[in-house]
C-alpha positions in Angstrom: 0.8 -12.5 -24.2 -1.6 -13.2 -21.0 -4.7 -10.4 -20.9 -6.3 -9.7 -17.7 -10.4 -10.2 -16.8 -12.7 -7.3 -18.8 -12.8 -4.7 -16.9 -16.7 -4.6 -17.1 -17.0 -8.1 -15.6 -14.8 -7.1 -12.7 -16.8 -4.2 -12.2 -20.0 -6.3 -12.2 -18.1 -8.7 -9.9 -17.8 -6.3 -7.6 -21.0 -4.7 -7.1 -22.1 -7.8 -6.9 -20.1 -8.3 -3.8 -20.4 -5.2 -2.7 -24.4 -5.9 -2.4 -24.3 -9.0 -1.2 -22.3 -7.5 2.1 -25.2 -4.1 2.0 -28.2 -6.0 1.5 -30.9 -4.2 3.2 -32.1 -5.4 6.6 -35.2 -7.8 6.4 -34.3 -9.0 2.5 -33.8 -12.3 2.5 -32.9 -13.8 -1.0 -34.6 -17.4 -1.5 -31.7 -20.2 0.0 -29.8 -22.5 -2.0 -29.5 -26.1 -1.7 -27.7 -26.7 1.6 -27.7 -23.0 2.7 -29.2 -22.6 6.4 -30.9 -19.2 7.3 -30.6 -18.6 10.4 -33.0 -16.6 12.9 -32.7 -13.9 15.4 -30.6 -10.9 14.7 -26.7 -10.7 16.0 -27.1 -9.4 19.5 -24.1 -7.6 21.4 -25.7 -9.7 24.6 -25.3 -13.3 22.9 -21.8 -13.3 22.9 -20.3 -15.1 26.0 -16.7 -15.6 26.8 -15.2 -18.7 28.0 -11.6 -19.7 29.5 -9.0 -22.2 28.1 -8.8 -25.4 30.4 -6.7 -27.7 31.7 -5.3 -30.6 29.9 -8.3 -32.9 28.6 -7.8 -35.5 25.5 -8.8 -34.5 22.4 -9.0 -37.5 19.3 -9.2 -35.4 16.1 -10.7 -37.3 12.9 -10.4 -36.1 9.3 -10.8 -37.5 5.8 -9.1 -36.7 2.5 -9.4 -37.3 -1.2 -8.0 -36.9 -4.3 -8.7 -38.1 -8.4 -5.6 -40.5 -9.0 -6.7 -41.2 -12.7 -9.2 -39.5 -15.0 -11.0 -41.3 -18.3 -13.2 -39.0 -18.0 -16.2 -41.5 -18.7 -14.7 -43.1 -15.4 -12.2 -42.0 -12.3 -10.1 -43.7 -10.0 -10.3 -41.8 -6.3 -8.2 -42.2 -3.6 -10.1 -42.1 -0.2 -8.2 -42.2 3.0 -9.6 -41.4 7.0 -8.0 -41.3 10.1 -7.2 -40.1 13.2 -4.9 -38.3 16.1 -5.2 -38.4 19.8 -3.8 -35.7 21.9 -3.3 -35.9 25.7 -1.5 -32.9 27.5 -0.9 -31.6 23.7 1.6 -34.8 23.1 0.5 -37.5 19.9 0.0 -40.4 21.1 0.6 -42.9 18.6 -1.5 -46.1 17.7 -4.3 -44.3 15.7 -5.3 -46.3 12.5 -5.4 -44.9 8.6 -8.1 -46.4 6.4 -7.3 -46.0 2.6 -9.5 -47.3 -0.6 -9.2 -46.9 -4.2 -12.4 -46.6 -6.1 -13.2 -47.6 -9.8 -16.5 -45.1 -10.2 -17.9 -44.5 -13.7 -21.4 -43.1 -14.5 -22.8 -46.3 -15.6 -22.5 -47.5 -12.7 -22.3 -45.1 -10.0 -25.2 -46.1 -8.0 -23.9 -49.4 -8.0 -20.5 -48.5 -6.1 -22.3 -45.9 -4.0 -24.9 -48.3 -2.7 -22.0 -50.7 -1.6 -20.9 -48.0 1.2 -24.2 -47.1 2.0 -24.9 -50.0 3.0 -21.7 -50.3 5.1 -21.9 -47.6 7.1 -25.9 -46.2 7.3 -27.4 -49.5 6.2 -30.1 -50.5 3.7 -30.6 -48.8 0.5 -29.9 -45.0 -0.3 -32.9 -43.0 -0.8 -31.0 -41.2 -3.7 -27.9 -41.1 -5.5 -24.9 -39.0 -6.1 -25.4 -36.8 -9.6 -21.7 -37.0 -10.7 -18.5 -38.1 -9.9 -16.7 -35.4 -8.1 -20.1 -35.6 -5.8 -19.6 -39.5 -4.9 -16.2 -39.6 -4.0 -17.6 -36.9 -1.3 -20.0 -38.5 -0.1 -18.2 -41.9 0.3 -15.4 -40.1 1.9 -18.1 -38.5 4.2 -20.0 -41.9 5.3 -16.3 -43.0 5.9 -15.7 -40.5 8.2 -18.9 -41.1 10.3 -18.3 -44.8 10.3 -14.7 -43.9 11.4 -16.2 -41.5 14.4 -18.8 -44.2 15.2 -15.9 -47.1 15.6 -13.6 -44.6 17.9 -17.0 -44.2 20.1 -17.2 -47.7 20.3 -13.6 -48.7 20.7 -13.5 -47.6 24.7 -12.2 -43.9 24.7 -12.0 -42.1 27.9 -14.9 -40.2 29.1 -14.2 -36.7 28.5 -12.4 -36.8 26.1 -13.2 -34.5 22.8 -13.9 -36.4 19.4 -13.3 -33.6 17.4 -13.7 -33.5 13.3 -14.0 -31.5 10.4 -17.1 -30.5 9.4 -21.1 -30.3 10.6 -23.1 -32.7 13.0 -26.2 -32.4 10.2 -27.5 -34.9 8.3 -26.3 -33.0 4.4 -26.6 -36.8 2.9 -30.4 -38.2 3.2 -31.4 -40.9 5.4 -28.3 -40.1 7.5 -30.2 -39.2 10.0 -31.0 -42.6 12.2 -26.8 -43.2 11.8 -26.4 -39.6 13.0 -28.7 -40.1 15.8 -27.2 -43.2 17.0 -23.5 -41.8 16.9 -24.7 -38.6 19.2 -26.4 -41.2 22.2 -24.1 -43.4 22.1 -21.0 -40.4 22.6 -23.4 -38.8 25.3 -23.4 -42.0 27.1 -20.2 -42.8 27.3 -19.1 -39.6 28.1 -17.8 -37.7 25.0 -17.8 -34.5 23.7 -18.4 -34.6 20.0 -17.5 -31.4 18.3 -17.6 -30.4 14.7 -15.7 -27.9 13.4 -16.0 -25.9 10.0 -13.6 -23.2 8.6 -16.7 -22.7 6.2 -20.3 -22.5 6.5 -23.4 -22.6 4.2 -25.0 -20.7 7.4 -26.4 -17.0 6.9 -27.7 -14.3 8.4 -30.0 -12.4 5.9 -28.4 -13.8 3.1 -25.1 -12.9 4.0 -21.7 -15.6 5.4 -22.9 -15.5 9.0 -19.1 -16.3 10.3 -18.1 -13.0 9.0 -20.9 -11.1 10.4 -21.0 -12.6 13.8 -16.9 -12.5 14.0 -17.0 -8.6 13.0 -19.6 -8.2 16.0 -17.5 -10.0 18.4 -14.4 -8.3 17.6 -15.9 -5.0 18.6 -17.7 -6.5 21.5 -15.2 -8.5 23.3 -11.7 -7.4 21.1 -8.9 -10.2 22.4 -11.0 -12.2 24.2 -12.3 -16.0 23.5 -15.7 -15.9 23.1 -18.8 -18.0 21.2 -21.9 -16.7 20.1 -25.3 -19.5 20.0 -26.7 -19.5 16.8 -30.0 -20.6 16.5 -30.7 -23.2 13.8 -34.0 -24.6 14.9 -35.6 -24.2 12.1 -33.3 -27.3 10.4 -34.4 -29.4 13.6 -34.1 -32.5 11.0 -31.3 -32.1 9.8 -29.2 -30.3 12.5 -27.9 -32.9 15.5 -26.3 -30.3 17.8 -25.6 -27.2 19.1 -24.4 -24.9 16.9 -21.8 -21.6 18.0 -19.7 -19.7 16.4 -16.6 -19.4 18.1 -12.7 -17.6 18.5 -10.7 -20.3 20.5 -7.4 -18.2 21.0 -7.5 -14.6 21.7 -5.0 -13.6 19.3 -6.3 -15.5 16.3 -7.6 -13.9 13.1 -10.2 -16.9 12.6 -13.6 -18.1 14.1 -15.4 -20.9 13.3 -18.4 -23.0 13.4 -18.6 -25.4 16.3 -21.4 -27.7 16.8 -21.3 -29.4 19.4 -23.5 -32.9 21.3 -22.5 -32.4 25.0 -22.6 -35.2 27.9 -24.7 -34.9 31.0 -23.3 -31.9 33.1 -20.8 -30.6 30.4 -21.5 -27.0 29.3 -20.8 -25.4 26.0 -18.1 -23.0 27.6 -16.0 -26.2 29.1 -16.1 -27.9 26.0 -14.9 -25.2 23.7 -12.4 -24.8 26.5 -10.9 -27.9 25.9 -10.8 -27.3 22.5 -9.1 -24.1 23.5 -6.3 -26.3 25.2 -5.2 -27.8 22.2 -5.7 -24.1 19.7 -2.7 -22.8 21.2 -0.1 -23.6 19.3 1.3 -20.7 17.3 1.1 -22.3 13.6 -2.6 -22.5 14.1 -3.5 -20.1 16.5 -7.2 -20.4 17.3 -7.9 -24.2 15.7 -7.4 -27.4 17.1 -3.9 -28.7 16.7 -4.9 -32.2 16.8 -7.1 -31.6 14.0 -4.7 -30.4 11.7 -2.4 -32.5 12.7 -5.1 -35.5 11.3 -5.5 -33.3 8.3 -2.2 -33.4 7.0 -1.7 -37.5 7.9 -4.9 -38.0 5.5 -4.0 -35.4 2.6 -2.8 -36.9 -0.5 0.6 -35.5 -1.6 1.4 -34.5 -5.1 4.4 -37.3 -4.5 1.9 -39.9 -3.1 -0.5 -39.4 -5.8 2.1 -40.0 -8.3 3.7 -42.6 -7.0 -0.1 -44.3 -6.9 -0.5 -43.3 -10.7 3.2 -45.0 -11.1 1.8 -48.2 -9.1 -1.0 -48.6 -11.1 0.1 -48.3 -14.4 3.1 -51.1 -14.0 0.3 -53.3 -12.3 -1.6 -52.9 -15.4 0.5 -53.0 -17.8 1.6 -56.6 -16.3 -2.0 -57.8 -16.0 -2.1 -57.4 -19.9 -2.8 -53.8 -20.8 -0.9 -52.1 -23.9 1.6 -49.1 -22.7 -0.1 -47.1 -25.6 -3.6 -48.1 -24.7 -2.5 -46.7 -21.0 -1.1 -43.6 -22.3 -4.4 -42.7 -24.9 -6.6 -43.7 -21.8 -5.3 -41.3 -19.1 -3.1 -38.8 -21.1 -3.8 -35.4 -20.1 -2.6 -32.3 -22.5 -2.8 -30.2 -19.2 0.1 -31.5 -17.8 1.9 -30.4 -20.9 0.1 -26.8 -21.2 1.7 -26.4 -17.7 5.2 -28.5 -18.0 5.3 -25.5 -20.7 4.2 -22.4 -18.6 
């Protein structure tokens, strides 16, 4: 019969927690790899509120992965990007999908990582990824720059918001030139590139800074829209924008990080008001509908991901492959712990 956790590590769990939310002012526990400190303290005078717009076109672009097949020495990942565009809150259809299937192994991992390096930041990478979980991340995240870069380039309107999941920072090195290039070239054509992240390594004396900053703006401005400048200039090298938290519907239970690179003569306030625009919709009240709308074209279902494991196994099994060597290779005694649950 199933036994629950000790009761001595939930305990310790707890206080943990509990500490981590009451650390004292001015303590500021060393960061981890990725984690931003911010400066300043959360002032009831940052907070600003902004209005929803009128109608402005929003492209939304996203990326998705998932493990299709696991040796365990080696993995095959299926990668897939792409985007929707939004005018007056209507799809408008014609937006590509792009969709690989990597071989990655350990031995040669640097090898295969190299190869879309060189794609999409050019030259060599100054590093490499340390596993395989961490590679198909990073490809999928040079896939999605690459992706934003080509919609740039391919003549959208100016005005309209490229908007996509995530951070405008450099987190993989010597992204920093591509990252560069992406934000000039959107300023001068005329686009508002906006990155938005339900999660954040940002914090405010060690603690999740959305929580802290969304707490103060509840209590400042309750059922407003509002955004709150966070200053990040301390990661000038690795941070390409301007970076808010913000609550785009009044009603919504969520904030988020929005960084944004704005056009000549565009404010912050008219930008996250055309994101506004588009967070109205009552399933996601307060994020972008456009954007989840590109999140679940690229998400891999459980069907799809199955039907790619069916695929590949017939396809192998015809180039010369033995059934049983196919079965010892990828079996998993997972699927029949939980078949059994």
């Amino acid at each position: 019969m199933p036994t629950g956790p000790n009761d001595m590590e939930v305990e310790n769990v707890i206080r943990q927690m509990v500490t981590d939310a009451r650390e004292p002012e001015g303590h500021i526990a060393p960061p981890e790899a990725g984690v931003i400190e911010v400066a300043g303290g959360i002032s009831a005078e940052n907070f600003q509120q902004f209005a929803r717009s009128d109608s402005s076109p929003v492209m939304a672009v996203d990326g998705g992965s998932s493990t299709i097949l696991d040796a365990g020495s080696f993995i095959v990942a299926g990668i897939r990007v792409g985007s929707a565009l939004y005018r007056d809150r209507k799809f408008i259809p014609g937006t590509s999908h792009e969709m690989h299937l990597l071989h990655l192994s350990m031995g040669e991992l640097a090898d295969a990582y190299s190869i879309f390096y060189a794609k999409t930041v050019g030259g060599e990478p100054p590093d490499s990824p340390r596993g395989l979980d961490e590679a198909v991340g990073r490809i999928r995240t040079l896939m999605e720059w690459d992706y934003l870069e080509c919609a740039i380039s391919s003549g959208l309107e100016a005005g309209t918001v490229l908007a996509f999941d995530g951070a405008l920072w450099a987190g993989i090195k010597g992204m920093g030139a591509m990252l560069e290039r992406i934000i000039s070239t959107a300023r001068d054509s005329g686009i508002v590139l906006c990155g938005i992240s339900k999660k954040s390594m940002l914090t405010h004396l060690s603690k999740p800074l959305i929580p802290v900053v969304q707490m103060a703006g509840e209590s400042v401005l309750p059922g407003k829209m509002w955004h709150y400048p966070v200053d990040a200039s301390g990661y000038g090298d690795r941070i390409f924008g301007q970076v808010h938290v913000a609550k785009l519907h009044p009603d919504s239970r969520y904030v988020f990080r929005v960084d944004l690179s704005l056009p000549e003569g565009v404010t912050a306030e008219e930008a996250l008001g055309k994101l506004a625009y588009h967070a109205n919709d009552p399933t996601y009240a307060g994020y972008p509908y456009p954007l989840a709308r590109a999140h679940n074209d690229v998400a891999f279902s459980r069907s799809e991901v199955e039907d790619l494991r069916n695929m590949m196994r017939s396809r192998a099994i015809r180039a010369g492959m033995d059934p049983a060597e196919w079965q010892m290779t990828f079996q998993n005694f997972h699927d029949v712990l939980d078949v059994n649950r």
